[in-house]
N, CA, C and O atoms as a MOPAC input file, in Angstrom:
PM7 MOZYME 1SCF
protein

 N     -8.33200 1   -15.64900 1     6.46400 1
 C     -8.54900 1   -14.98400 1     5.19900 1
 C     -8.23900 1   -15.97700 1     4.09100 1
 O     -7.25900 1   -16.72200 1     4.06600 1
 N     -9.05600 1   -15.90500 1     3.31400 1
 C     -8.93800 1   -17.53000 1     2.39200 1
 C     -8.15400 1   -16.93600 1     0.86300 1
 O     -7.70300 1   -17.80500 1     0.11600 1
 N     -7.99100 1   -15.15800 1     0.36400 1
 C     -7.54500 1   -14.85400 1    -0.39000 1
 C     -6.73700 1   -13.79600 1    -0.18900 1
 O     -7.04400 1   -12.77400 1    -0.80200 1
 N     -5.27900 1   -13.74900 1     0.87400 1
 C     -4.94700 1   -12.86400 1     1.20500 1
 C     -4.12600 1   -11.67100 1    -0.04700 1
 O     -4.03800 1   -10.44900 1     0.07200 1
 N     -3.67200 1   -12.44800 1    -1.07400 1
 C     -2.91400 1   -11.71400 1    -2.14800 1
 C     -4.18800 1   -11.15700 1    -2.94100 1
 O     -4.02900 1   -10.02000 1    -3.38400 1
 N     -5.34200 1   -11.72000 1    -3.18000 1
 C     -6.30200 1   -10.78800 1    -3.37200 1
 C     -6.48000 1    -9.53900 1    -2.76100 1
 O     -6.25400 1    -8.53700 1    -3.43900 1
 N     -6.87400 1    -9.41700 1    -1.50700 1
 C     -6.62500 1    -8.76100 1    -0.10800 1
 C     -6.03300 1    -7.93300 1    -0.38600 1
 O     -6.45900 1    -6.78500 1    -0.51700 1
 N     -4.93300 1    -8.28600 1    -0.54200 1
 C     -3.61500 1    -7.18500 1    -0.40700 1
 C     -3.21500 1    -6.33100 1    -1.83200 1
 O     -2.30600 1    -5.50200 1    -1.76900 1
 N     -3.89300 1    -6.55500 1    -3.05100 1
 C     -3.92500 1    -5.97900 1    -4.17600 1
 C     -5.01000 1    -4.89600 1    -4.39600 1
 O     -5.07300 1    -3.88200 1    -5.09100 1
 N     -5.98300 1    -5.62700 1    -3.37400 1
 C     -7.47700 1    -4.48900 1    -3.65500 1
 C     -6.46600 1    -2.81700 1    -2.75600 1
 O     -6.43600 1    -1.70100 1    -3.27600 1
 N     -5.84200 1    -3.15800 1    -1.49500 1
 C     -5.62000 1    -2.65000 1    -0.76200 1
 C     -4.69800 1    -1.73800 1    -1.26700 1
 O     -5.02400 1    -0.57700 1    -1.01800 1
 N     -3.44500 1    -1.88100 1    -2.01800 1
 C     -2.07800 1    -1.44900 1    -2.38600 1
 C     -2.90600 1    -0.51000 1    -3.60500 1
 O     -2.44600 1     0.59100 1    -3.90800 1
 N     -4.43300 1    -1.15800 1    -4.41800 1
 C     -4.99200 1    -0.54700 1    -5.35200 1
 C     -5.39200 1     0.68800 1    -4.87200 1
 O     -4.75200 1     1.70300 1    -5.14800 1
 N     -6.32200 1     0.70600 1    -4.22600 1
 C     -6.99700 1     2.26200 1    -3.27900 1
 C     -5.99600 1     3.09100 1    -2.69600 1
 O     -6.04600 1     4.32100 1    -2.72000 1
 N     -4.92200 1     2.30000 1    -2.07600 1
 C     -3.72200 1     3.29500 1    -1.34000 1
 C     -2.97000 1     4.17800 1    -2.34200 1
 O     -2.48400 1     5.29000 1    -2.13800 1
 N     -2.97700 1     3.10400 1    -4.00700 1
 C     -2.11700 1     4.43600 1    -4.77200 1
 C     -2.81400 1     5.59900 1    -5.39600 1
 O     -2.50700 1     6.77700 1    -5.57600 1
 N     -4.10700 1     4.68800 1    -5.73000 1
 C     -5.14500 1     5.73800 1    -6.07600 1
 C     -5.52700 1     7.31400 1    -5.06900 1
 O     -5.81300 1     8.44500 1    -5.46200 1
 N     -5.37400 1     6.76100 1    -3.68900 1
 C     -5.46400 1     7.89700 1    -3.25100 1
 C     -4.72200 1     8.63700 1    -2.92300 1
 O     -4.99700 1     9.83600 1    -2.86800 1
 N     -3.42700 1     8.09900 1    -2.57000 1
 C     -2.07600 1     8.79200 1    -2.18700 1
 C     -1.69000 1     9.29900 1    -3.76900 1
 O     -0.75100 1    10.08800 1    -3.66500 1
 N     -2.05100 1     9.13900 1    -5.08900 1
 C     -1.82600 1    10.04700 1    -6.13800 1
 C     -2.75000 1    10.88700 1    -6.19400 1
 O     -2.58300 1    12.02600 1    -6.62900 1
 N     -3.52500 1    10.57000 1    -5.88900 1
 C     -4.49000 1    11.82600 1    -6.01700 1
 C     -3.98700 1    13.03800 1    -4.67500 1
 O     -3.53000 1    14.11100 1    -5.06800 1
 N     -4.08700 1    12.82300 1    -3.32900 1
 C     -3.33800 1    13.74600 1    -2.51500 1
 C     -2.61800 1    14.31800 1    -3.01600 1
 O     -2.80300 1    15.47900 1    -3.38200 1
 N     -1.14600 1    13.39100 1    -3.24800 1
 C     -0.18400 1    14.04100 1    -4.13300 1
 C     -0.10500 1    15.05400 1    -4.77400 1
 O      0.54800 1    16.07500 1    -4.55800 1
 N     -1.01500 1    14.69600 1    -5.87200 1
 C     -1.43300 1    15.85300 1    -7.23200 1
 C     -1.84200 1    17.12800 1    -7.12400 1
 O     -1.54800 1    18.11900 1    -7.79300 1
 N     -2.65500 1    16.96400 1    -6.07300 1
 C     -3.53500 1    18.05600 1    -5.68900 1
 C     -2.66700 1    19.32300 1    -4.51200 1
 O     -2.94400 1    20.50700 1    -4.31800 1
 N     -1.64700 1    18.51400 1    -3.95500 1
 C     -1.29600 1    19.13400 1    -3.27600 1
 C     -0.05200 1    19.74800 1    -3.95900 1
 O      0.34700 1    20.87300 1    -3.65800 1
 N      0.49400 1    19.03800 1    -4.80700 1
 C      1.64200 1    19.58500 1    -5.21300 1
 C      1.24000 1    20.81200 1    -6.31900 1
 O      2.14700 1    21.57600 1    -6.64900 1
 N      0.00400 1    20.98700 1    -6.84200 1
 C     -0.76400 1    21.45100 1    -8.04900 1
 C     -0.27300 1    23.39900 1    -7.45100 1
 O     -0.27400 1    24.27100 1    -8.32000 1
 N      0.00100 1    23.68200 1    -6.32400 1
 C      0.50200 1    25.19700 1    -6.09300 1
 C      1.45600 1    25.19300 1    -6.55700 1
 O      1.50300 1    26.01700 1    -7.47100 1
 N      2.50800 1    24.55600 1    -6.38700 1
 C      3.66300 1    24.64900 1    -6.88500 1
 C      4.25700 1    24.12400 1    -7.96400 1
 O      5.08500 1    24.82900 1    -8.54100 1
 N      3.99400 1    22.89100 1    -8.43300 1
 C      4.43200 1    22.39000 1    -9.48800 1
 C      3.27300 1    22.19500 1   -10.61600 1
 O      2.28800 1    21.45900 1   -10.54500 1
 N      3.70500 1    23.14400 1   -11.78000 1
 C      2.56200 1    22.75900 1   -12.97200 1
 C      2.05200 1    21.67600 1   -13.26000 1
 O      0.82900 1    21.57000 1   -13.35600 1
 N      3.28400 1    20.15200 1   -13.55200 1
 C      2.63700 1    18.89300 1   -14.05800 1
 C      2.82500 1    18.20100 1   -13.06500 1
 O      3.68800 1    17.33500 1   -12.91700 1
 N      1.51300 1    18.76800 1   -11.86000 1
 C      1.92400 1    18.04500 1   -10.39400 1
 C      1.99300 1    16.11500 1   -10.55500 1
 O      2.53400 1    15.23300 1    -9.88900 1
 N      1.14400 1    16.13300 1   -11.78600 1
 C      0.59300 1    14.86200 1   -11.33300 1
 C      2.09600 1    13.74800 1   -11.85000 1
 O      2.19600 1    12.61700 1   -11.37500 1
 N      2.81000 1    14.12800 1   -12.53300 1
 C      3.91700 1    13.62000 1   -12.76000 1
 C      5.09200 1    13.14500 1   -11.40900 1
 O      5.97600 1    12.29100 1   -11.47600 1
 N      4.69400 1    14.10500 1   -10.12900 1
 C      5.07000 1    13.70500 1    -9.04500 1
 C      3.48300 1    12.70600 1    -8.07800 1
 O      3.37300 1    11.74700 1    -7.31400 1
 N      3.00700 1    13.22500 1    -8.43100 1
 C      1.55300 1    12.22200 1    -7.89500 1
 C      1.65900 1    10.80600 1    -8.13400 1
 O      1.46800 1    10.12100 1    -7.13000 1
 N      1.95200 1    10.09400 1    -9.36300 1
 C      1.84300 1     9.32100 1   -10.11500 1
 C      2.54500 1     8.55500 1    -9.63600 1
 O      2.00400 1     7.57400 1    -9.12500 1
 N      4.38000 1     8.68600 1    -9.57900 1
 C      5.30200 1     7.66700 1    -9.00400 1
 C      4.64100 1     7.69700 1    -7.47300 1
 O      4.27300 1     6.58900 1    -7.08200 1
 N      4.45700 1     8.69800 1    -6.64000 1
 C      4.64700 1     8.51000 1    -5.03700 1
 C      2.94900 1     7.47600 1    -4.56000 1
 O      2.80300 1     6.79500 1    -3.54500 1
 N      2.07700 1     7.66600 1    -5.50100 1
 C      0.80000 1     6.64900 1    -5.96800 1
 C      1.27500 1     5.05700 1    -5.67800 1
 O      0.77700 1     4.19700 1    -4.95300 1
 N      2.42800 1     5.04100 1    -6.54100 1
 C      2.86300 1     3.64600 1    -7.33500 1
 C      3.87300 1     3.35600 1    -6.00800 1
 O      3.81000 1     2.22600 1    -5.52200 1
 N      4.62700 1     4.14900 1    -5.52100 1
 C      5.67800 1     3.50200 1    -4.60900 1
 C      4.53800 1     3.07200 1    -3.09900 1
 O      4.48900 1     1.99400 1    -2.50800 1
 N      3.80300 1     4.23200 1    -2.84000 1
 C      3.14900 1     3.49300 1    -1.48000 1
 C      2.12200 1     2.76400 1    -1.64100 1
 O      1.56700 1     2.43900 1    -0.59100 1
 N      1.44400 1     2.20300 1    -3.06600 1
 C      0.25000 1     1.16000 1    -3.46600 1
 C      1.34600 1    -0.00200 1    -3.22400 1
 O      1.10300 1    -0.68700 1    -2.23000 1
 N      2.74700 1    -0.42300 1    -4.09700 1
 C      3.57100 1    -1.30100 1    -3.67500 1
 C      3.96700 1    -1.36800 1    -2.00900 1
 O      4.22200 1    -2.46000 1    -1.50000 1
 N      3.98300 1    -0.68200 1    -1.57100 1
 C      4.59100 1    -0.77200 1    -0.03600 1
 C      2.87100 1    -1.31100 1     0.87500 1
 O      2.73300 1    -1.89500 1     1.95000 1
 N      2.00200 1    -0.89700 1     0.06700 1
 C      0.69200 1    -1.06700 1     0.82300 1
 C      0.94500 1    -2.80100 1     0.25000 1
 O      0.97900 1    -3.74100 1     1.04400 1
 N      1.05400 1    -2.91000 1    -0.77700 1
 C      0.48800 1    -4.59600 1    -0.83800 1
 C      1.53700 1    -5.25000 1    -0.44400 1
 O      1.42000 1    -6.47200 1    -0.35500 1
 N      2.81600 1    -4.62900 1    -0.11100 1
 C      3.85100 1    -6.16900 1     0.29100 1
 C      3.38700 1    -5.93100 1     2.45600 1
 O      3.66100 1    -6.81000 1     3.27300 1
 N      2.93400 1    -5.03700 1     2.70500 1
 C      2.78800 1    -5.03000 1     4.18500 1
 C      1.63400 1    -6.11000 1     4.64300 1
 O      1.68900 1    -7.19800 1     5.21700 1
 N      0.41900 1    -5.19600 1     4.05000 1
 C     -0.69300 1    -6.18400 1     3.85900 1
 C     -0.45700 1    -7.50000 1     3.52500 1
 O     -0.99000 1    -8.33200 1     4.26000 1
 N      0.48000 1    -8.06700 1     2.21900 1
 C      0.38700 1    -9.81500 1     2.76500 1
 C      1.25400 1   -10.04800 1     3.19600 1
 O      1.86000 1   -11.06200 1     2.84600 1
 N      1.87600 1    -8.95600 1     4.46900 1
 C      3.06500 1    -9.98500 1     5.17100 1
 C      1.83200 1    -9.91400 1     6.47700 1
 O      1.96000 1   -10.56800 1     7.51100 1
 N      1.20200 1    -9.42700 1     6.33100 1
 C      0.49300 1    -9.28200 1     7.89500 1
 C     -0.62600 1   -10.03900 1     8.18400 1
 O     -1.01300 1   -10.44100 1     9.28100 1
 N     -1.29700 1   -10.25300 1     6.63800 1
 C     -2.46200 1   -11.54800 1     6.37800 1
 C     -1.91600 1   -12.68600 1     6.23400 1
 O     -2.71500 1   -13.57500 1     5.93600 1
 N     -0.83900 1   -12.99500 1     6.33600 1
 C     -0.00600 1   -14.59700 1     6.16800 1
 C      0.58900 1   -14.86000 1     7.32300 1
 O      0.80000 1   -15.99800 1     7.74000 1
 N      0.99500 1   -13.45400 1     8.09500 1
 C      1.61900 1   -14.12100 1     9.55300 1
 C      0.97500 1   -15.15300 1    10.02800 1
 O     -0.23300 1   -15.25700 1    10.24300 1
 N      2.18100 1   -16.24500 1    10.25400 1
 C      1.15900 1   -17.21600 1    11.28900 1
 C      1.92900 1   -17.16900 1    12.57000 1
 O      3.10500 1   -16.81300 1    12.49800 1
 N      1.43300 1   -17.47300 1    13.70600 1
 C      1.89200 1   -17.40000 1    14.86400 1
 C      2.76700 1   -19.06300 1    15.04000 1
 O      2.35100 1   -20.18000 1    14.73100 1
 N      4.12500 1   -18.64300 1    15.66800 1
 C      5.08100 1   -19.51900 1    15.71900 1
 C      4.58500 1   -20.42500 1    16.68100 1
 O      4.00100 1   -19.93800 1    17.64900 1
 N      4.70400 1   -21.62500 1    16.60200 1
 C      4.63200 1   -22.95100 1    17.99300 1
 C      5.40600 1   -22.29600 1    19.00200 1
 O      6.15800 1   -21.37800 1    18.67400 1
 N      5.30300 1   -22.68800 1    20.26800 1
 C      5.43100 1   -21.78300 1    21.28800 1
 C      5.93300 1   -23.61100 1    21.95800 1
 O      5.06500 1   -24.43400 1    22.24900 1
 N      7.42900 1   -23.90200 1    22.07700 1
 C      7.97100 1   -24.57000 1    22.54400 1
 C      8.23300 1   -24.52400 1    24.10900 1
 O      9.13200 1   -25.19100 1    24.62100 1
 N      7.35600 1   -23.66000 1    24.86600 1
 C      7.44600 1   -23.59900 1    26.35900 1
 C      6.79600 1   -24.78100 1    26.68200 1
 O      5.85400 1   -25.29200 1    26.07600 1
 N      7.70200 1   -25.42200 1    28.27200 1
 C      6.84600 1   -26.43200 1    28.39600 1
 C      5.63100 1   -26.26100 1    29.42800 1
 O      5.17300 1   -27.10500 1    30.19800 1
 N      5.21800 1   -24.85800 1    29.21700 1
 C      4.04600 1   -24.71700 1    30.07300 1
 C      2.77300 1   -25.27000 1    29.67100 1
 O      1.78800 1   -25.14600 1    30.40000 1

């Protein structure tokens, strides 16, 4: 992957977008200004989406010191 922090921003982008929108919608029975809980839980798993994503597009596989 030649732009993984690209990668991983498009990714963390769509994840909050949609996990606020879930959010909103679901919380919208019970709480009037659902989206005020939509909004942070959006923002906390778009961040958790982009630090996973570029730990997982940067892994490199360790030298393998066996002398097989």
């Amino acid at each position: 992957m030649r732009h993984p922090l690209f990668a991983s921003f498009a990714v963390g982008v769509v994840t909050a977008v949609l996990v606020g929108i879930a959010v909103t919608e679901l919380a919208a029975r019970w709480i009037f200004f659902s989206l005020f809980v939509g909004i942070p839980a959006g923002i906390v798993t778009g961040v958790l989406a982009i630090a996973v994503t570029y730990a997982v597009l940067t892994r490199r596989m360790a030298p393998s010191n066996s002398p097989e």
